[in-house]
C-alpha positions as CSV (number, residue, x, y, z in Angstrom):
1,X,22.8,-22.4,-33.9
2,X,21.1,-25.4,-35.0
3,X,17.2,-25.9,-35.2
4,X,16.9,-22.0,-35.1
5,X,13.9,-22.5,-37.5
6,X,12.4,-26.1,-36.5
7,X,13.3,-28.2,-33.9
8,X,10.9,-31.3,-34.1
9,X,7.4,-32.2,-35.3
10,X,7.2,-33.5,-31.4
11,X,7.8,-30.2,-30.2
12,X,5.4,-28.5,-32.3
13,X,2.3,-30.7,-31.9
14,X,3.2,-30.1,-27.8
15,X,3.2,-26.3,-28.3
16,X,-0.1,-26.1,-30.7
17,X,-1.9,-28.5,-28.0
18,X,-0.6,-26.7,-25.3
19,X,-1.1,-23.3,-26.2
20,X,-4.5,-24.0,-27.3
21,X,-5.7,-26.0,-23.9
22,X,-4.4,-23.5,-22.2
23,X,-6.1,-20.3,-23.6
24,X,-9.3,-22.3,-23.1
25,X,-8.9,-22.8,-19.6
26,X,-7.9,-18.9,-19.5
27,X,-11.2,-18.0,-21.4
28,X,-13.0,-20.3,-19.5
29,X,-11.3,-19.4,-15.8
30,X,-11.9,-15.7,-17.2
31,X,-15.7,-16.0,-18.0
32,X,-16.7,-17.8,-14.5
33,X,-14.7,-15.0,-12.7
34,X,-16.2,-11.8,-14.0
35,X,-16.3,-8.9,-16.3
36,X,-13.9,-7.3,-13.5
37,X,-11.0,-9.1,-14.0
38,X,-10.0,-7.6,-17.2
39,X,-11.1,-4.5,-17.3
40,X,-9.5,-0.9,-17.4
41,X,-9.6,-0.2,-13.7
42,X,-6.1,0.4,-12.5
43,X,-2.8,-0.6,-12.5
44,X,-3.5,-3.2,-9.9
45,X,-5.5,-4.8,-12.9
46,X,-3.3,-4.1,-15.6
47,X,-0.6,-6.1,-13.7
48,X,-3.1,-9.2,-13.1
49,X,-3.2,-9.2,-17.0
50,X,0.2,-9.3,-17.8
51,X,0.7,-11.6,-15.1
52,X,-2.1,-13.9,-17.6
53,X,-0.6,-13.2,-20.7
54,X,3.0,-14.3,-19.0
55,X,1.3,-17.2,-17.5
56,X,0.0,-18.6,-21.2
57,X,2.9,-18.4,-22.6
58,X,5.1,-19.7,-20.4
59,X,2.9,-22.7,-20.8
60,X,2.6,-22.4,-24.6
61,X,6.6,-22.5,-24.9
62,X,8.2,-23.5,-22.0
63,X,8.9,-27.7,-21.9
64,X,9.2,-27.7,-18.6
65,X,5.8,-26.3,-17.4
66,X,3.0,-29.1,-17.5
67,X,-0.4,-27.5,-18.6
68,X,-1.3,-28.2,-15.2
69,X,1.2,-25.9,-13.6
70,X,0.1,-23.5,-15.7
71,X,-3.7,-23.4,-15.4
72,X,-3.2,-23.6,-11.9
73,X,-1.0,-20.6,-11.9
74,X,-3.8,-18.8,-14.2
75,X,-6.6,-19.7,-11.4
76,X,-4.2,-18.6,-8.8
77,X,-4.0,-15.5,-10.6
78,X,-8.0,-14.8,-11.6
79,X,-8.4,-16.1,-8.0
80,X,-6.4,-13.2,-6.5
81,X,-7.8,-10.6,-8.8
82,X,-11.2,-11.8,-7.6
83,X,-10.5,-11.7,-3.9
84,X,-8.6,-8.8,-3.8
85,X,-11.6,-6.7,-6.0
86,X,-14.1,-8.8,-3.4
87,X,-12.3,-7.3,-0.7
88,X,-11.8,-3.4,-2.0
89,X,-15.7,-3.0,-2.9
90,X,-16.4,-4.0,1.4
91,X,-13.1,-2.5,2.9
92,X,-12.0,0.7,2.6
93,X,-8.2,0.0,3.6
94,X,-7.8,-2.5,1.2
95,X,-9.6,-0.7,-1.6
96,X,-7.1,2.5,-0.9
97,X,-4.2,-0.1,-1.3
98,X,-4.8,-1.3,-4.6
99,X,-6.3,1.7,-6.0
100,X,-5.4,5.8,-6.2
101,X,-7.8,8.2,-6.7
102,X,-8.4,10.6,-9.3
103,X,-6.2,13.1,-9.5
104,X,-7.4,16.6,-10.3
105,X,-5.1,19.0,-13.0
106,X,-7.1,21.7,-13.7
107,X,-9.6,23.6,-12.3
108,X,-11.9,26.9,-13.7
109,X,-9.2,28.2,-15.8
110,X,-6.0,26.9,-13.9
111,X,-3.6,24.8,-14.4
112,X,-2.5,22.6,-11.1
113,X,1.4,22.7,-11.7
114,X,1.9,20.4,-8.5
115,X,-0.6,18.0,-9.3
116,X,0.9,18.0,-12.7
117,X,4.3,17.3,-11.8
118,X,3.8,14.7,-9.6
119,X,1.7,12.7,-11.8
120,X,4.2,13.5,-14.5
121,X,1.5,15.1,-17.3
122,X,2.6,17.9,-19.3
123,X,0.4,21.1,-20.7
124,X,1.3,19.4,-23.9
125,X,-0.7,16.2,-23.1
126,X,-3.7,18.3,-21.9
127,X,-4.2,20.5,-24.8
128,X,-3.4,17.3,-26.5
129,X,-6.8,15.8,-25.2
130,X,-8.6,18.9,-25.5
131,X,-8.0,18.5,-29.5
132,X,-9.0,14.9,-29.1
133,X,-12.3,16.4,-27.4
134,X,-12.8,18.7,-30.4
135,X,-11.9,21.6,-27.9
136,X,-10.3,24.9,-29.6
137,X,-10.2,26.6,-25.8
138,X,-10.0,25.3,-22.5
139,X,-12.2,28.6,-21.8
140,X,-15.3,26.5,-21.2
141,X,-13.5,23.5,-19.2
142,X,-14.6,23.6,-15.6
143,X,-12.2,20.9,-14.7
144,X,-9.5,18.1,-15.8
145,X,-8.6,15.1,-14.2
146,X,-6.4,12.3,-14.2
147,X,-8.6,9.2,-14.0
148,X,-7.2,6.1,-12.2
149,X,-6.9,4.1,-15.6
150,X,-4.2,7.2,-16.1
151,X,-7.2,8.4,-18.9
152,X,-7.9,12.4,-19.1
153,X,-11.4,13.3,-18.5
154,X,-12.4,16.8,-19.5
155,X,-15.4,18.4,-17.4
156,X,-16.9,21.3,-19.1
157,X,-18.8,24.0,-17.0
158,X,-20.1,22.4,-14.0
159,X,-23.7,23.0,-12.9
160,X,-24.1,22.4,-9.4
161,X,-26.6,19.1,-9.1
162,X,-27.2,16.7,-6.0
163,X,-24.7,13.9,-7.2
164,X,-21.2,15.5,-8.4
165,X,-19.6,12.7,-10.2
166,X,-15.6,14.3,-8.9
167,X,-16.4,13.7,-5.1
168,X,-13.4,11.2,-4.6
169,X,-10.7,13.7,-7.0
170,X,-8.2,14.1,-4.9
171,X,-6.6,17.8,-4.7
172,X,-2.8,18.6,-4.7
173,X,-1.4,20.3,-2.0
């Protein structure tokens, strides 16, 4: 149990240079690759982030990964998160792999039980986002979805117009 609380001075000036060369070649590999790469899309993207975050501090603590390996890992990573986002905007099959669709949970005054239950949200969690939405009644909600970032849109009272922004919700059957 020794060197619980310091090991060397060596040790440290390694992990403070690491850690910091490395979070600027992630901000830097992160800017050239896009405002994509890190936002709230899906869980294809929340994975590529974790995957990031894993990747820095592997390098920032781990003696046996040269900054090298580890920028090249986080490239790797942006890189595939770029191609694969590349590829789903001009391929449907690909897009449909990566991605789910919206998920639709209730609809003029109903609840969806299926749909529910198989996207594992409860009335609770509903009524919950209602409240959030400053909603006393769902009397006036046209339609609630499950968004693909697994966020809870609430559609109030739908008035029929050219472009209906819940084309791609997919219905439970």
């Amino acid at each position: 149990m020794e060197n619980i609380w310091f090991d060397n001075w060596e040790s440290l000036t390694r992990t403070i240079c690491l850690t910091t060369l490395g979070y600027i070649a992630m901000v830097v590999l992160l800017r050239i690759s896009g405002k994509r790469t890190l936002t709230k899309m899906n869980a294809f993207d929340f994975v590529v982030t974790i995957a990031l975050g894993s990747c820095l501090a592997s390098v920032a603590l781990n003696k046996n990964i040269p900054l090298a390996d580890g920028v090249t890992a986080i490239g790797l990573f942006i890189a595939f998160q770029f191609l694969l986002t590349w590829l789903s905007v001009r391929i449907k099959t690909i897009k449909k792999l990566i991605t789910s669709s919206p998920s639709l949970l209730f609809y003029k005054g109903e609840f969806l039980y299926p749909a529910m239950k198989k996207e594992r949200i409860t009335i609770e969690e509903i009524y919950s986002k209602g409240r959030q939405e400053g909603m006393a009644s769902l009397d006036e909600v046209d339609m609630i979805i499950l968004e693909t970032t697994g966020d809870i849109t609430i559609i109030e009272k739908a008035i029929g117009g050219q472009k209906s922004t819940y084309e791609n919700v997919k219905v439970a059957t």
